[in-house]
C-alpha positions in Angstrom: 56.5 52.7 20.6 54.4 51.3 17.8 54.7 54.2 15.7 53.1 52.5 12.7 50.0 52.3 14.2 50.2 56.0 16.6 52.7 58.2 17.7 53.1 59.9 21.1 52.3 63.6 21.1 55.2 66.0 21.2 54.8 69.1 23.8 55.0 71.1 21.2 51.7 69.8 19.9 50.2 69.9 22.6 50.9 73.6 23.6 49.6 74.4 20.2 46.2 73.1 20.6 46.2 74.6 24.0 46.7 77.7 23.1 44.1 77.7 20.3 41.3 76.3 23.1 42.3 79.1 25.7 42.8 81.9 23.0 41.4 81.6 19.7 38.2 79.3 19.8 35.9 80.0 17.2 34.3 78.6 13.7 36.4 79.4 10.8 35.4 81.1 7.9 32.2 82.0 8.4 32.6 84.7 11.1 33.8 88.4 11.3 34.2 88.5 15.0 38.1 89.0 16.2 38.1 85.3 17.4 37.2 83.7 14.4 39.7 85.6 12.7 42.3 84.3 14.4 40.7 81.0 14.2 40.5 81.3 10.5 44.3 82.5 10.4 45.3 79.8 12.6 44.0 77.2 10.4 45.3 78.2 7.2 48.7 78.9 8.4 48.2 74.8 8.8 47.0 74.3 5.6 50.4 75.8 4.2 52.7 74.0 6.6 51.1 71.0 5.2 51.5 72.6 1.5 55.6 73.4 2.0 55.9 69.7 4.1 55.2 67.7 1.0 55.7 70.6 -1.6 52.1 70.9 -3.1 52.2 73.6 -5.7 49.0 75.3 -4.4 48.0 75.5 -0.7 44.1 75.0 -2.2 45.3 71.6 -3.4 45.6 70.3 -0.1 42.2 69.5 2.0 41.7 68.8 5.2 39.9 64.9 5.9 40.2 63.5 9.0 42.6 61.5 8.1 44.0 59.0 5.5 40.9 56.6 5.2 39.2 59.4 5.0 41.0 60.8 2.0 41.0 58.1 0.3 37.6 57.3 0.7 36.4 60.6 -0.6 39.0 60.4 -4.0 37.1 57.1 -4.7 33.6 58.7 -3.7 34.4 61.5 -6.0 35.7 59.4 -8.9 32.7 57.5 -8.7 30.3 60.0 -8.9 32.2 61.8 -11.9 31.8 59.4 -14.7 35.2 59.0 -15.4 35.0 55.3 -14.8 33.2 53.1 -16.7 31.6 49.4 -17.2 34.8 47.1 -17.8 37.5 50.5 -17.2 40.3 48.8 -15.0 41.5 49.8 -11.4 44.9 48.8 -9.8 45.8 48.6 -6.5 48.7 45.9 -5.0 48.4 42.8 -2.8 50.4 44.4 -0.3 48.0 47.4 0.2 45.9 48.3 3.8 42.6 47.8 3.9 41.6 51.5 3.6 43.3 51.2 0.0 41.5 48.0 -1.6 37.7 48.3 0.1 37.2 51.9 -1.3 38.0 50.9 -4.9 36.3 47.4 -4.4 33.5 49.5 -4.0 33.8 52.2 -6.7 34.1 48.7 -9.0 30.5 47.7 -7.6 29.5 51.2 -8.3 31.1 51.5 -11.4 31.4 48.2 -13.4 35.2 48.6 -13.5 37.8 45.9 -12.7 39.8 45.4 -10.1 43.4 44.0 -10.3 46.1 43.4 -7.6 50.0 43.9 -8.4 51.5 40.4 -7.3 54.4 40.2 -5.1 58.0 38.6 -5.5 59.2 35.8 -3.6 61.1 38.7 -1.7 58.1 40.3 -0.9 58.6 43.1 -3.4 56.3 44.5 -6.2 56.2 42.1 -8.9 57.1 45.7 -11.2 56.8 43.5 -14.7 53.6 42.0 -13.6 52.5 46.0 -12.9 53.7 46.7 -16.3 51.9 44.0 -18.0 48.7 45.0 -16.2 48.7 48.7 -17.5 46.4 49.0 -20.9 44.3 51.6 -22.4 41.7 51.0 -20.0 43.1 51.5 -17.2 42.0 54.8 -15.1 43.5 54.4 -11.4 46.5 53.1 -10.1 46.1 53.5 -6.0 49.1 51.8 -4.3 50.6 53.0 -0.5 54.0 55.0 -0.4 55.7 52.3 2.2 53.9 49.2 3.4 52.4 49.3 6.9 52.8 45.4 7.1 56.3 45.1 5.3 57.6 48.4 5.8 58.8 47.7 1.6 58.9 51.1 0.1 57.3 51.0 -3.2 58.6 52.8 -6.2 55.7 54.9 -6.3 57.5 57.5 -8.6 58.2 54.9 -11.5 54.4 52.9 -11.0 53.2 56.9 -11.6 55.6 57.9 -14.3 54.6 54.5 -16.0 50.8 54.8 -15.3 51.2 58.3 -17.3 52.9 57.2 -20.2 50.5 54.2 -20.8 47.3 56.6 -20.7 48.2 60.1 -19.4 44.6 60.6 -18.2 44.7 57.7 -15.6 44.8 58.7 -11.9 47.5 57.7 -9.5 46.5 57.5 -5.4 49.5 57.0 -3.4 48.2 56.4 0.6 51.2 57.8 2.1 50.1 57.2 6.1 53.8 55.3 6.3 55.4 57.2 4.5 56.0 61.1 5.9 56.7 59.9 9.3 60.0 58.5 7.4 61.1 60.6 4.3 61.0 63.9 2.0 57.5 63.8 0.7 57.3 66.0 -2.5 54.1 65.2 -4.5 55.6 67.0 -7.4 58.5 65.1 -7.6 56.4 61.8 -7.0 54.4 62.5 -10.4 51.2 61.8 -8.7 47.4 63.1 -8.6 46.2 62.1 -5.3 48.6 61.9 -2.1 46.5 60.6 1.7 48.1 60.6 5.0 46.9 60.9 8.5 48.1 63.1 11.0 48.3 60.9 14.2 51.4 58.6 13.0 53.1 62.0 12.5 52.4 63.3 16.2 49.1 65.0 15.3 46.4 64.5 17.4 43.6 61.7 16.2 41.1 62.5 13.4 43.1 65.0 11.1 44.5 64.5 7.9 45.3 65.7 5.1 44.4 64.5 1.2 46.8 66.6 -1.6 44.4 66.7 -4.9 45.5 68.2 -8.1 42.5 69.4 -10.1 39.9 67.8 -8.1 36.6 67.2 -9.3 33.1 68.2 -8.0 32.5 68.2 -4.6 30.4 65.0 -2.9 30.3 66.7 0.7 27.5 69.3 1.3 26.0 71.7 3.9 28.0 74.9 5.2 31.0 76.6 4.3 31.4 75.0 1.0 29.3 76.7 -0.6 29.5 80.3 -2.5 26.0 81.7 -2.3 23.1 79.0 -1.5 19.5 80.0 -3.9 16.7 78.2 -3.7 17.2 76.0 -6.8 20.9 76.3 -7.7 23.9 76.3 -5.1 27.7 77.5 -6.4 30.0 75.8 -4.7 33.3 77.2 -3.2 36.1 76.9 -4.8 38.8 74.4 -3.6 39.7 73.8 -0.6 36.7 74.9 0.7 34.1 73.9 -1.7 35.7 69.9 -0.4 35.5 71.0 3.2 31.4 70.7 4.2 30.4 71.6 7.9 32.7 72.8 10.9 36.1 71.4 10.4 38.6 70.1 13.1 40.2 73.3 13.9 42.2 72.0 16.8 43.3 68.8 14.9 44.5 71.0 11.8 46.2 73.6 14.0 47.8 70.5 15.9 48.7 68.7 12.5 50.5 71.9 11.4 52.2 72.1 14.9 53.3 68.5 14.6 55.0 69.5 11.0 56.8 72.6 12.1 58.2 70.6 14.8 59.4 67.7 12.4 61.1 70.3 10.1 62.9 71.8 13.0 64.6 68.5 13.8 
């Protein structure tokens, strides 16, 4: 079983999005019809199974991607497009890190200006944390660095590399890719200290191309088109508030109903 790369689907997953196909197929939020009711209901009750698994404070901070490449590349396309980083503003990641957690900030850096900068590793293949330390300065604005290694399997002490990155410059943002980590531990975002939390659903049992990206206080939206919005004019456009305002087009209904099926059954174990 090579769990760090897929996991096997559990019955109970697959019943689940089952079910939803033969019973309660519709679009979600953007219907009044009994079906897309249930639809609607079905995939929120997700969205808070995914809240209570990692202990987000709000269920509108988590938002559906499709799946942890995904989240992370829309938290760097966001922060791009915000203005928060600027020419010569500094961005760490770690020389451990997958590739869906060094390209997207290599390219906010082109976009941006900013600098990029790897935490080294020890001669025991561990985070060089003094190095980290060093590294930290007034202008850095993200720190982006996985939960557990998918090459290593090191678990990273994500809470102090956040605790630190705060008291250095509270405003920075910390990204923790965590597509290793809640197949193995307690995820609690709150407890973790962090702004930004990505995992994908398939390593957890889920099916393929659903995931999930916890965002405290995100910024403006970078996905348009339908069901993010509030009321569409012809010059001006409010968007929805989050999650749905993050969440453009027809989402992956089944995928989020069998992510939250995949969830349940972990916590029953």
């Amino acid at each position: 079983l090579d769990n760090a790369a897929t996991t096997q689907k559990p019955l109970a997953v697959l019943n689940a999005i089952r079910h939803y196909y033969d019973t309660e197929n519709a679009n979600v939020h953007r219907g009044s019809h009994y079906l897309s009711q249930l639809a609607t209901e079905a995939h929120e009750e997700s969205r808070e199974t995914v809240a209570r698994f990692i202990n987000a404070p709000e269920t509108a901070e988590v938002l559906f991607t499709s799946g942890c490449t995904m989240g992370i590349n829309l938290a760097a396309d966001t922060i791009a497009g915000s203005g928060m980083v600027k020419p010569g503003d500094e961005v760490i990641v770690t020389a451990s890190e997958h590739h869906s957690n060094i390209v997207p900030w290599q390219m906010l850096c082109e976009r941006t200006g900013a600098v990029l900068k790897a935490v080294p590793l020890t001669p025991g293949q561990t985070l060089d944390m003094e190095a980290y330390r060093n590294m930290l300065s007034p202008r850095t604005r993200i720190v982006a660095v996985g939960h557990v290694s998918n090459t290593l399997g090191t678990v990273n002490p994500v809470r102090e590399m956040a605790a630190l990155a705060k008291e250095n410059r509270q405003e920075t943002i910390v990204l923790i890719d965590g597509a290793q980590a809640v197949s193995h531990m307690n995820v609690d975002v709150q407890e973790l200290g962090c702004d930004l939390y990505a995992f994908s659903g398939h390593k957890l049992g889920a099916p393929f191309g659903i995931g999930a990206l916890y965002a405290r206080s995100p910024p403006s939206p970078v996905r348009f088109g339908g069901g993010m919005v509030d009321q569409v004019g012809d010059e001006t456009t409010p968007f929805a508030p989050p999650p749905l305002g993050w969440e453009a087009g027809t989402p992956n209904v089944s995928g989020a109903v069998g992510l939250g099926a995949a969830l349940a059954f972990r916590r029953s174990l």
